[in-house]
Structures are given as C-alpha cells and as structure tokens.
Jmol script that loads the backbone (N, CA, C; Angstrom):
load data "model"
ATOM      1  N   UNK A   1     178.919   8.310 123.987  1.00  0.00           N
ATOM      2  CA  UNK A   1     177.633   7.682 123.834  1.00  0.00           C
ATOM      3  C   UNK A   1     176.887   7.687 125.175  1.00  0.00           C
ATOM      4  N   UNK A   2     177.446   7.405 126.182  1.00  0.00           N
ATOM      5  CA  UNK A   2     176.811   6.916 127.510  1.00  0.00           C
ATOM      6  C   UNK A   2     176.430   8.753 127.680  1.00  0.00           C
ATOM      7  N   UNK A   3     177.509   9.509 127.662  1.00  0.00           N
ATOM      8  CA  UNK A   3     176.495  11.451 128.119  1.00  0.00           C
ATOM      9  C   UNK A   3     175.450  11.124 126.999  1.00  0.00           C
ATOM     10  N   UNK A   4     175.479  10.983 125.672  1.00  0.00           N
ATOM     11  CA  UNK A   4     174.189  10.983 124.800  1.00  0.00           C
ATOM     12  C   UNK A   4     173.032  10.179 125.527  1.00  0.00           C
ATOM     13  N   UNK A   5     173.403   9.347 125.913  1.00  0.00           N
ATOM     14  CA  UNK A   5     171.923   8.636 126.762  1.00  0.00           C
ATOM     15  C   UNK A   5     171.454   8.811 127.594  1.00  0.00           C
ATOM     16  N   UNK A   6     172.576   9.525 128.803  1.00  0.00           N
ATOM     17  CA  UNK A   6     172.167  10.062 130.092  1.00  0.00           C
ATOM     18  C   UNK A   6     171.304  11.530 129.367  1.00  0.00           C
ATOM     19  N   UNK A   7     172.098  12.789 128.457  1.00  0.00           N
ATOM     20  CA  UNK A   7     171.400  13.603 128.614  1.00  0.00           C
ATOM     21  C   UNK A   7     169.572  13.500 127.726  1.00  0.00           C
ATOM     22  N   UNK A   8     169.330  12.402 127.066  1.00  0.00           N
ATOM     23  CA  UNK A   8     168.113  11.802 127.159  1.00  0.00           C
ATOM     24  C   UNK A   8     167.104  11.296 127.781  1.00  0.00           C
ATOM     25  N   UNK A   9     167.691  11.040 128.821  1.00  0.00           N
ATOM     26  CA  UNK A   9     166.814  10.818 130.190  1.00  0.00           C
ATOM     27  C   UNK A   9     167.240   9.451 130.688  1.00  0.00           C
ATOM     28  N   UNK A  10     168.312   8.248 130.228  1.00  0.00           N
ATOM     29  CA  UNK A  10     168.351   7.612 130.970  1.00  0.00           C
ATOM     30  C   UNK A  10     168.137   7.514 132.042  1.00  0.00           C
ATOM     31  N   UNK A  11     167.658   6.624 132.706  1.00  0.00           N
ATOM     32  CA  UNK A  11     167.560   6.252 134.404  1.00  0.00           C
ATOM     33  C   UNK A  11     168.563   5.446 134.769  1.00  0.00           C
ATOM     34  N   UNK A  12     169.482   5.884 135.243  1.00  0.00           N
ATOM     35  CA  UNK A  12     171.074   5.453 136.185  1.00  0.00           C
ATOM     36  C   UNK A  12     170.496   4.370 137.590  1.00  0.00           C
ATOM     37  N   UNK A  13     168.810   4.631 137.641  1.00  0.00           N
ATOM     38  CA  UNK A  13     168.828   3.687 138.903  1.00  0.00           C
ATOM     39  C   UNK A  13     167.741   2.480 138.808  1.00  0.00           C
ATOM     40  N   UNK A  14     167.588   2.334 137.363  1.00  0.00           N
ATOM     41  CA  UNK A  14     166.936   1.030 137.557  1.00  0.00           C
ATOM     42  C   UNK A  14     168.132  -0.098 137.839  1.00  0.00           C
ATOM     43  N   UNK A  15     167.408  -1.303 137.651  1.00  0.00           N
ATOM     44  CA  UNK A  15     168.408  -2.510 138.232  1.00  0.00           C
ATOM     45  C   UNK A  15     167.368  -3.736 137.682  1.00  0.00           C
ATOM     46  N   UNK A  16     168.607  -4.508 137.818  1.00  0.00           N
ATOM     47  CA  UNK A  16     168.415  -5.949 136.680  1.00  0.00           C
ATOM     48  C   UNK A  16     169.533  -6.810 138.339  1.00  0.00           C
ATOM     49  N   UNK A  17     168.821  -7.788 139.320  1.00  0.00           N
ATOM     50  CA  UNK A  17     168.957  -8.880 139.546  1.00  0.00           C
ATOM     51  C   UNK A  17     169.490  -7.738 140.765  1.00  0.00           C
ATOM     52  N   UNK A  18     169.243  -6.743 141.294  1.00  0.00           N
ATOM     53  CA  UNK A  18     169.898  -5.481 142.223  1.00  0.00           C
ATOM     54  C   UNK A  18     171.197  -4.622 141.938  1.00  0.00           C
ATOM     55  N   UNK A  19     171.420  -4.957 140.668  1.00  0.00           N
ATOM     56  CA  UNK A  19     172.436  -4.367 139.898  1.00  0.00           C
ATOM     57  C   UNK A  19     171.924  -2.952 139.114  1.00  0.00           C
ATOM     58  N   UNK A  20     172.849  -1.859 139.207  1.00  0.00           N
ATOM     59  CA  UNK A  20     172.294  -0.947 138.067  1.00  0.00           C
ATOM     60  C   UNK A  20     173.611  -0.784 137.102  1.00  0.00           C
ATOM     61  N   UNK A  21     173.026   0.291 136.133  1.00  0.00           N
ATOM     62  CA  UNK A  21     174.340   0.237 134.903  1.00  0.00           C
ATOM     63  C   UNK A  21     175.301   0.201 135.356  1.00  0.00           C
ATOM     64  N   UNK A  22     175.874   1.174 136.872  1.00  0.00           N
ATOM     65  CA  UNK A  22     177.112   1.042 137.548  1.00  0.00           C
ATOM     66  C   UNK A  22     177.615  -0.820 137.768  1.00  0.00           C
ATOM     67  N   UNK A  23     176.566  -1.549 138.687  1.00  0.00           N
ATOM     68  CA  UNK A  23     177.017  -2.377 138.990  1.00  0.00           C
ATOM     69  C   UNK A  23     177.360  -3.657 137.642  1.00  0.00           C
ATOM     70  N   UNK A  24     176.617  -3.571 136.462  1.00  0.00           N
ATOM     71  CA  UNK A  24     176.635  -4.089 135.373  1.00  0.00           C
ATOM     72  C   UNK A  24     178.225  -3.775 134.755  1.00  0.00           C
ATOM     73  N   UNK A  25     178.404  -2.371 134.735  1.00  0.00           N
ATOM     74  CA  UNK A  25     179.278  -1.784 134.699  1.00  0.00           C
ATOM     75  C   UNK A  25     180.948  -2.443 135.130  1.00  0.00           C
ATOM     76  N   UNK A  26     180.815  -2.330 136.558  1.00  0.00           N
ATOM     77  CA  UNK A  26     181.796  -2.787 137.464  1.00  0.00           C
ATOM     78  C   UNK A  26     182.095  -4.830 137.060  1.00  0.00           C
ATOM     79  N   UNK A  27     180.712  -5.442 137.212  1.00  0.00           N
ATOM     80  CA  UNK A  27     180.773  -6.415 136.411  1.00  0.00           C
ATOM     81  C   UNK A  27     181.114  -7.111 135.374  1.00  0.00           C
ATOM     82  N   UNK A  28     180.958  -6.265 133.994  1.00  0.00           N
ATOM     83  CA  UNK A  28     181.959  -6.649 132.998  1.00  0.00           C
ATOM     84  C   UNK A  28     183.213  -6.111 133.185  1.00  0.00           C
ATOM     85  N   UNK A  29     183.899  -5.501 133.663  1.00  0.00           N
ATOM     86  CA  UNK A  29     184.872  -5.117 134.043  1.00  0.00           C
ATOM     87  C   UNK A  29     186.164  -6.093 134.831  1.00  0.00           C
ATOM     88  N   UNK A  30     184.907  -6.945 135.478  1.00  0.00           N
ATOM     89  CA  UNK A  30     185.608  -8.028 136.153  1.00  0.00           C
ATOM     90  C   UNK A  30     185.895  -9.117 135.857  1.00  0.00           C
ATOM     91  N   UNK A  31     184.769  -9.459 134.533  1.00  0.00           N
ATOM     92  CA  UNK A  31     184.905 -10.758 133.641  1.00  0.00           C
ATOM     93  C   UNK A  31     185.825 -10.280 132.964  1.00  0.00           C
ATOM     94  N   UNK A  32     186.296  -8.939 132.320  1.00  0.00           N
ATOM     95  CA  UNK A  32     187.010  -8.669 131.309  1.00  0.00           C
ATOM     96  C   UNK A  32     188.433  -9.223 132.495  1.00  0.00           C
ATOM     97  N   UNK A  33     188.654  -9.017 133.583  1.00  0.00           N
ATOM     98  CA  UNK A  33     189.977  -8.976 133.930  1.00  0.00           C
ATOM     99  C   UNK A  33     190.475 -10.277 134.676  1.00  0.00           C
ATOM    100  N   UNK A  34     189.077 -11.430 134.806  1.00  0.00           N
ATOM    101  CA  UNK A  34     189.667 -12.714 134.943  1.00  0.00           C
ATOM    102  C   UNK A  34     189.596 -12.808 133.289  1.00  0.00           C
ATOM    103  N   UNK A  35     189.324 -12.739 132.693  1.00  0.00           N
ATOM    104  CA  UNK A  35     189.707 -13.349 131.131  1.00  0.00           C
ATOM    105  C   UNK A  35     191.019 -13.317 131.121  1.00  0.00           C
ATOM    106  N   UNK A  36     191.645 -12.147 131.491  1.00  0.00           N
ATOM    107  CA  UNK A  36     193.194 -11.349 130.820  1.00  0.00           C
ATOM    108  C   UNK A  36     193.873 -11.967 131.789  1.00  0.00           C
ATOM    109  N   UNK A  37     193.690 -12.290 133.520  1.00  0.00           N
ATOM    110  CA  UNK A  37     194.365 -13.027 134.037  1.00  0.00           C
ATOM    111  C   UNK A  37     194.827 -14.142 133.790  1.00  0.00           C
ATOM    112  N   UNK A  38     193.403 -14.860 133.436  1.00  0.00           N
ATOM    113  CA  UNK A  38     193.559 -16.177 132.815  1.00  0.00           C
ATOM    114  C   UNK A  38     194.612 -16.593 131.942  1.00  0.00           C
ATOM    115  N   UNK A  39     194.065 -15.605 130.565  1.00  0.00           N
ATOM    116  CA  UNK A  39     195.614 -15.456 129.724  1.00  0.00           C
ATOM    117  C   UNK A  39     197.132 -14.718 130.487  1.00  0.00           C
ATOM    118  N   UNK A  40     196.898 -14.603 131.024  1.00  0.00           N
ATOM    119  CA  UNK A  40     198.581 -14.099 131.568  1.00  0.00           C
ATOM    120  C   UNK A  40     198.772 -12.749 131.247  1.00  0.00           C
ATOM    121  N   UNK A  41     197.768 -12.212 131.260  1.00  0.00           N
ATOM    122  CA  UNK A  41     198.529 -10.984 130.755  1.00  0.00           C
ATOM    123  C   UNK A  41     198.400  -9.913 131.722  1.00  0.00           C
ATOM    124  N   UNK A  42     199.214  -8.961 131.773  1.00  0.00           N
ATOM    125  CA  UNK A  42     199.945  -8.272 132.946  1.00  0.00           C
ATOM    126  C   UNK A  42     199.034  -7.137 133.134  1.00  0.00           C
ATOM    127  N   UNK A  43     198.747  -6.483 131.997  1.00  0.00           N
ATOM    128  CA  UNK A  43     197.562  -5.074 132.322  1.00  0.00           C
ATOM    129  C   UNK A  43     196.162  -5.905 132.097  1.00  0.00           C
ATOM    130  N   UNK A  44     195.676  -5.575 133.099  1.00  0.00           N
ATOM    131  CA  UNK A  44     194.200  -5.868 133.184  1.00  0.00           C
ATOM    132  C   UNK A  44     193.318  -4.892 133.149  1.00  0.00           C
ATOM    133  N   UNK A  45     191.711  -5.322 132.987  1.00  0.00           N
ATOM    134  CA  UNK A  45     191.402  -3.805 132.264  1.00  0.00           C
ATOM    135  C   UNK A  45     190.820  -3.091 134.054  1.00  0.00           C
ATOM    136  N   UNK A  46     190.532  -1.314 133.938  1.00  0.00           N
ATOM    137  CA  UNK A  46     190.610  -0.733 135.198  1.00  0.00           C
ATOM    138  C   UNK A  46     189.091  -0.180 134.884  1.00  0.00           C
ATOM    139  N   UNK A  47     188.834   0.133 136.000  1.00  0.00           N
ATOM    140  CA  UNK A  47     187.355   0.759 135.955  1.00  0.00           C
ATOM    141  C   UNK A  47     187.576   2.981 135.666  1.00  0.00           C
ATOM    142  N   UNK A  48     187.065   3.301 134.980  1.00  0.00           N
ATOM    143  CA  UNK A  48     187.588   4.830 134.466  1.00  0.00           C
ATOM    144  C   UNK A  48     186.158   5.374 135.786  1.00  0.00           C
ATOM    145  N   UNK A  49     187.081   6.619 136.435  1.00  0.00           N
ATOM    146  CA  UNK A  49     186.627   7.450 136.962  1.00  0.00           C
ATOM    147  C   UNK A  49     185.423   8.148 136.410  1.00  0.00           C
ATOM    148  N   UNK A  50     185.427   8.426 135.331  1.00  0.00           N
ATOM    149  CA  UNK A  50     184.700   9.456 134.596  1.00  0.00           C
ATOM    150  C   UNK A  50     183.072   8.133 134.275  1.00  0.00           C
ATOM    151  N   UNK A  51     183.831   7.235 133.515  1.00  0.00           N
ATOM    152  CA  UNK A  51     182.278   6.134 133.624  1.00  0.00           C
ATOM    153  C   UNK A  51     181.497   6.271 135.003  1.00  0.00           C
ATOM    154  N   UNK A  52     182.706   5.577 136.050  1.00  0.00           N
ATOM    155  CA  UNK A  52     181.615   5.221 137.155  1.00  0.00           C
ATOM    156  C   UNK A  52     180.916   6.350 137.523  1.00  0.00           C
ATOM    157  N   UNK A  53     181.426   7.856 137.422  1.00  0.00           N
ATOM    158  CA  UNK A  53     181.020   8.570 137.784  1.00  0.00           C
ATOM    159  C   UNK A  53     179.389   9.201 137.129  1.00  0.00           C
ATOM    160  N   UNK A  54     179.306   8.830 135.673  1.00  0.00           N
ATOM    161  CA  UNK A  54     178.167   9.005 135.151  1.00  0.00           C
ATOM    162  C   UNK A  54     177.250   7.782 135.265  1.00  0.00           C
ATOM    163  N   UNK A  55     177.899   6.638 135.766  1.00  0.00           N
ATOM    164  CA  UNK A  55     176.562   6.096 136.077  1.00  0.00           C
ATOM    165  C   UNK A  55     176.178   5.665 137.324  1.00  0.00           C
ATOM    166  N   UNK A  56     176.740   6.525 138.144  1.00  0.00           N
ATOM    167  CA  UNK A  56     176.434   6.678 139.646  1.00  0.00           C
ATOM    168  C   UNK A  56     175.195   6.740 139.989  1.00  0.00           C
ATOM    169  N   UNK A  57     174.028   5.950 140.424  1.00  0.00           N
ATOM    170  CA  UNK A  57     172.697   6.367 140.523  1.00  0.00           C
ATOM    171  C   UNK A  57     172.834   7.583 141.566  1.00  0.00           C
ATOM    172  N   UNK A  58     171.814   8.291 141.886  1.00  0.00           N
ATOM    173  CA  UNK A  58     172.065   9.400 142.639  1.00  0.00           C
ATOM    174  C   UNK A  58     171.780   9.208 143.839  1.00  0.00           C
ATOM    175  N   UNK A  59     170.763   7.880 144.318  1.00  0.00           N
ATOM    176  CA  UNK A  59     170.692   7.691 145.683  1.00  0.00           C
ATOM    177  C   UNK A  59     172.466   6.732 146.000  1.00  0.00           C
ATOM    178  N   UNK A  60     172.737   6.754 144.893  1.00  0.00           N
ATOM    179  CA  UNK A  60     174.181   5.797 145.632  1.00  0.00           C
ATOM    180  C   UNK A  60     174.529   4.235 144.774  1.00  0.00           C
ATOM    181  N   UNK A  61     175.382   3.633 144.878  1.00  0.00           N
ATOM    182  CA  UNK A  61     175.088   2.373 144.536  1.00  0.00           C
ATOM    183  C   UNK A  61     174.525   1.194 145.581  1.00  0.00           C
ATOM    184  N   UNK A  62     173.538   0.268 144.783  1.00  0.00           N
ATOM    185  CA  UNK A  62     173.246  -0.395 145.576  1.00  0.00           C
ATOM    186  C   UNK A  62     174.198  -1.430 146.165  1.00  0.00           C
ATOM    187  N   UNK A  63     173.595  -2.193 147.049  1.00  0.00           N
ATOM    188  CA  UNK A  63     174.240  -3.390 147.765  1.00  0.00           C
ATOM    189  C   UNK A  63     175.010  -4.733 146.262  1.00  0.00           C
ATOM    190  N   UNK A  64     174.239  -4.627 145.550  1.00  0.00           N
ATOM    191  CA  UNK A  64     174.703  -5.532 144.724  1.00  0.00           C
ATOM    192  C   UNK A  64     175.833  -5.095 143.904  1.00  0.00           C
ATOM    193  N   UNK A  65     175.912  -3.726 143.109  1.00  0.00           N
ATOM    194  CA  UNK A  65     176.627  -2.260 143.162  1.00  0.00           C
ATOM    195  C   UNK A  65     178.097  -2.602 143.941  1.00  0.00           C
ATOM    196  N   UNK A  66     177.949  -2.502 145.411  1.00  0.00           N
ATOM    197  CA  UNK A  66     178.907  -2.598 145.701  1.00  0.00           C
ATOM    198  C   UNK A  66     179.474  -4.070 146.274  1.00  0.00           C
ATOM    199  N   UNK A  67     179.195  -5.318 146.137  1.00  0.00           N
ATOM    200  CA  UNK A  67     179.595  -6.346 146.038  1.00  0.00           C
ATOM    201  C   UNK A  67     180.384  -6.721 144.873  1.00  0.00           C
ATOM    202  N   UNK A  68     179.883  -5.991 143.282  1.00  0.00           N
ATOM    203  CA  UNK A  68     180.730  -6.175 142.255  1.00  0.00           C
ATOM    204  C   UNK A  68     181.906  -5.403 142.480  1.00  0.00           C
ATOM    205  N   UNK A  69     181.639  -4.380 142.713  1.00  0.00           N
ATOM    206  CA  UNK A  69     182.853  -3.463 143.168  1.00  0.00           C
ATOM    207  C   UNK A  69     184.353  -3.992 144.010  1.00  0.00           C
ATOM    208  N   UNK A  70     183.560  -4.926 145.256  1.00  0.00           N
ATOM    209  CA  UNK A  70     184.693  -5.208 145.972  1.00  0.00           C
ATOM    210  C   UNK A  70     185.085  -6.526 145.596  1.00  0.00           C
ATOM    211  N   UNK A  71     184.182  -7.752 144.417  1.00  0.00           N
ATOM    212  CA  UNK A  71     184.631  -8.943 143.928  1.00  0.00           C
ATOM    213  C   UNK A  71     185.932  -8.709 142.648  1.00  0.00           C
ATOM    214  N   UNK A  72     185.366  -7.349 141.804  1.00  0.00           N
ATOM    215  CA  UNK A  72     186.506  -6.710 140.874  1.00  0.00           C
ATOM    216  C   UNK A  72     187.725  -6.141 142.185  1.00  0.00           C
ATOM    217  N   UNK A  73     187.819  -5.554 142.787  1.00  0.00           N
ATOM    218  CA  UNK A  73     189.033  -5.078 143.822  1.00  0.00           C
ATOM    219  C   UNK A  73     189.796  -6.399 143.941  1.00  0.00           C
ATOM    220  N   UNK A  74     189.041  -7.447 144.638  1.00  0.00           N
ATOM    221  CA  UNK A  74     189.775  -8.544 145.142  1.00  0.00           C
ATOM    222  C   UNK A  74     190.771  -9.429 143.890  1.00  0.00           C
ATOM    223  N   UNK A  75     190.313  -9.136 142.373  1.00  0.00           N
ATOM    224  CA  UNK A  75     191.004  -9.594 141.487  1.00  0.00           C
ATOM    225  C   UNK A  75     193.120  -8.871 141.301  1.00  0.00           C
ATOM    226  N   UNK A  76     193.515  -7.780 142.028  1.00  0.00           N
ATOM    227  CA  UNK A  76     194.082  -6.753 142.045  1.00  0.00           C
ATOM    228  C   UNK A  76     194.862  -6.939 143.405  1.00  0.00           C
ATOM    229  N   UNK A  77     196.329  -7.215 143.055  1.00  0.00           N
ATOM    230  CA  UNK A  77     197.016  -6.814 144.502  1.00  0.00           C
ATOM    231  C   UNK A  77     197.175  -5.695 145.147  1.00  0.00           C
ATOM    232  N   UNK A  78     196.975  -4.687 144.565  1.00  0.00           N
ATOM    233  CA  UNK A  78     196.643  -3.492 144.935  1.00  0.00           C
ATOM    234  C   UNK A  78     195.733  -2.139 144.765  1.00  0.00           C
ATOM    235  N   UNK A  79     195.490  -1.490 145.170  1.00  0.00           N
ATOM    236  CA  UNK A  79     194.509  -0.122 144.706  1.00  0.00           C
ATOM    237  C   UNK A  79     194.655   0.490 143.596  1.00  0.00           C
ATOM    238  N   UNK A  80     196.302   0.708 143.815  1.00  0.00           N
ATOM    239  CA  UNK A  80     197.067   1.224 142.635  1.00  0.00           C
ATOM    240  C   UNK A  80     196.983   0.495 141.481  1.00  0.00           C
ATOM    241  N   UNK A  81     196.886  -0.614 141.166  1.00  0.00           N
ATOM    242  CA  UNK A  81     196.962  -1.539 140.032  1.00  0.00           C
ATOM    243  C   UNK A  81     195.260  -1.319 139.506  1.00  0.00           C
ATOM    244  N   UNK A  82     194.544  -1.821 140.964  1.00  0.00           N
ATOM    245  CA  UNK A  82     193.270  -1.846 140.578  1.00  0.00           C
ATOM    246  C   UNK A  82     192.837  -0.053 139.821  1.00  0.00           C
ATOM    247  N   UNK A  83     192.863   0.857 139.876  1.00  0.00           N
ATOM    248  CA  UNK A  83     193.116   2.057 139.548  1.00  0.00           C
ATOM    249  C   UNK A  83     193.559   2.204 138.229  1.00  0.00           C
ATOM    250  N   UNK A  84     195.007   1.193 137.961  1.00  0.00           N
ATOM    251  CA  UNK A  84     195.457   1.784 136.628  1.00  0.00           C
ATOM    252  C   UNK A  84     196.801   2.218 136.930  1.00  0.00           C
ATOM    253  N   UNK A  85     197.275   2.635 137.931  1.00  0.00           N
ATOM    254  CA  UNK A  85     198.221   3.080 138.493  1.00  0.00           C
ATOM    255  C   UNK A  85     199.409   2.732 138.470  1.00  0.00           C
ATOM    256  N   UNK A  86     199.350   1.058 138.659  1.00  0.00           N
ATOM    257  CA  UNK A  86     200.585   0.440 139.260  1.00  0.00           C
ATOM    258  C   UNK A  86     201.149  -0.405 138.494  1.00  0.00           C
TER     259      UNK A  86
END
end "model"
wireframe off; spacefill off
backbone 0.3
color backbone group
C-alpha cells in the first residue's frame, strides 16, 4: 500500500507538529513497544528497513524525525534487539 501511495505522488516531506510519515512512523512504533513492554512481553515490535526506507523524505529526516528515532532506540537494550536481531 505505502509503494501504491508513494508511486502516486505522495509527499514523504510534509510534517504534522515537525514530524513526517517517517517520524509518525518511528512513533507508533514506539507506543506499539511500550504497550508490549508494559505487558511483559519479550518481542517488541522493530522498525523494517524497507518502510523507513520509503518514507525517508529526501532532504533527510527532520529534527523531530530523529528524536523519535532515538526515544524508540532508548526503549531497547540493544541495537540488535532494537533491529529485530537479538
């Protein structure tokens, strides 16, 4: 769905509060994985390469962009976990 919208012309770099779809993105991602912490549960959800990568604005992510980024990291004892990996 998300290539169906991009190859329509979505715009990857508007923004809602300095957030764009990436950082919205990265954001639910992070509510999803204090939820699952909360409950105890051991796999938490990971951010997919291939998403962030299509909704990468092309000048970059913004500042807000990457504050969600590193508030989701800090949920994660490691890279590897945070990744999916570990």
């Amino acid at each position: 769905m998300l290539r169906k919208l991009l190859a329509c012309g979505a715009n990857r770099s508007l923004t809602d509060d300095g957030l764009t779809a990436l950082g919205i993105y990265r954001t639910t991602i992070s509510d999803q994985a204090a939820v699952f912490a909360d409950a105890g549960l051991q796999r938490l959800p990971t951010l997919t390469f291939e998403v962030e990568g299509l909704l990468m604005p092309s000048h970059g992510p913004t500042d807000a962009d990457e504050a969600a980024y590193m508030s989701l990291l800090g949920q994660f004892e490691n890279r590897e976990a945070f990744y999916g990996a570990g």
